[in-house]
C-alpha positions in Angstrom: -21.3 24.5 -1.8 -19.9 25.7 -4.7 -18.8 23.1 -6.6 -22.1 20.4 -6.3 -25.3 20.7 -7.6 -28.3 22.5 -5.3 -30.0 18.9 -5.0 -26.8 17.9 -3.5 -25.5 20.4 -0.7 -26.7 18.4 2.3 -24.8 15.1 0.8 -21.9 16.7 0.5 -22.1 18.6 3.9 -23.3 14.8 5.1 -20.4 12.9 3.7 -17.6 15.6 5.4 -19.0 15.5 8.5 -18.6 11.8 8.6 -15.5 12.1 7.0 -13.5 14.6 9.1 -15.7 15.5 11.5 -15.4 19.0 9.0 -11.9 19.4 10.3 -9.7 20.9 7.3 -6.5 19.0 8.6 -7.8 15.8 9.3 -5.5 13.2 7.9 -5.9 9.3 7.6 -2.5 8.1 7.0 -2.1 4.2 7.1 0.9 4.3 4.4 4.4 3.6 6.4 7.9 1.9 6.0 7.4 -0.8 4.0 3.5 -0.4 3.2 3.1 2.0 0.3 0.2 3.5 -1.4 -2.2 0.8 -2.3 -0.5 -1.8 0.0 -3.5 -4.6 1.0 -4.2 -3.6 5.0 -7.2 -5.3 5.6 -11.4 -6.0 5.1 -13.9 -4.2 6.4 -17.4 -5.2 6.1 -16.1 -7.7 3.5 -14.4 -4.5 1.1 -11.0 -5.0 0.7 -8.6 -2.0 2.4 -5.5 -0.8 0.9 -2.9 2.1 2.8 -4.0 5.2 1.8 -3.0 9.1 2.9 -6.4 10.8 3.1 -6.5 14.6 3.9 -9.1 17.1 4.3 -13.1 17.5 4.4 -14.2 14.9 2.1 -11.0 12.5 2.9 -9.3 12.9 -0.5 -6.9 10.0 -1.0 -3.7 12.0 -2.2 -1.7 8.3 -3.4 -4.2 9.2 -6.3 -2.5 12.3 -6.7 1.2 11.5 -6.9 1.9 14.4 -8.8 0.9 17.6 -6.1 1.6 17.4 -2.4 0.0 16.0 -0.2 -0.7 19.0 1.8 -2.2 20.9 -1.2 -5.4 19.0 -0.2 -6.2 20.7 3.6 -6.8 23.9 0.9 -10.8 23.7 1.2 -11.3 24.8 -2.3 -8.7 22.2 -3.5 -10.2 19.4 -1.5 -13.9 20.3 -2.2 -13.1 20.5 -5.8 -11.3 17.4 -6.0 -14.2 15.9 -4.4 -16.6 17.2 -7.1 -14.3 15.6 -9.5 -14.6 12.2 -8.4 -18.0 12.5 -7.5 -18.7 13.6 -10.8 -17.2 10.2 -12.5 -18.2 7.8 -9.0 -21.3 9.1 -7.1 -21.0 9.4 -3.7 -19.8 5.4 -4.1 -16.3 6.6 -3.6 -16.9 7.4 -0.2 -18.4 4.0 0.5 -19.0 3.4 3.7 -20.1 7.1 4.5 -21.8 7.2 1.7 -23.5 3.5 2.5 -24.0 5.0 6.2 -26.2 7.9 4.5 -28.2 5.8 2.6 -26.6 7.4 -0.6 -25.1 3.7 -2.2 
């Protein structure tokens, strides 16, 4: 846990688990022919769904990364340390509903 505070090890460990079941090359991809990045897909629990290519531990969505590959993100350092990124700007709210599953948001 390198990149997170002490206080936060366990959430992060939490929030991967329930992510990607801690599998490095799990990939969410609901982007297609005709549905792009960002494309409206759907509600869930009344939180509005767009197509997104997730990869990795923590789920990192790479349409927010348009610039690197996609692939980039099953590194484990990469993906962790994106994660850190954003959690250090979002909070765990980023990963909503694993993060709403863990009492966290």
């Amino acid at each position: 846990m390198e990149f997170w505070p002490q206080d936060q090890w366990d959430n992060a460990a939490a929030i991967a688990q329930l992510e990607s079941s801690f599998d490095a090359f799990a990939v969410l991809d609901t982007t297609g022919p005709g549905i792009p990045c960002g494309t409206a897909i759907g509600q869930r629990d009344g939180v509005n769904i767009t197509a997104e290519r997730s990869v990795g531990y923590f789920q990192i969505n790479s349409c927010n990364y348009p610039d690197w590959e996609w692939q980039r993100f099953y590194n484990a350092r990469h993906n962790a340390g994106t994660a850190h990124a954003i959690w250090a700007v979002q909070g765990w709210s980023a990963w909503y509903f694993s993060a709403k599953k863990l009492g966290l948001i």
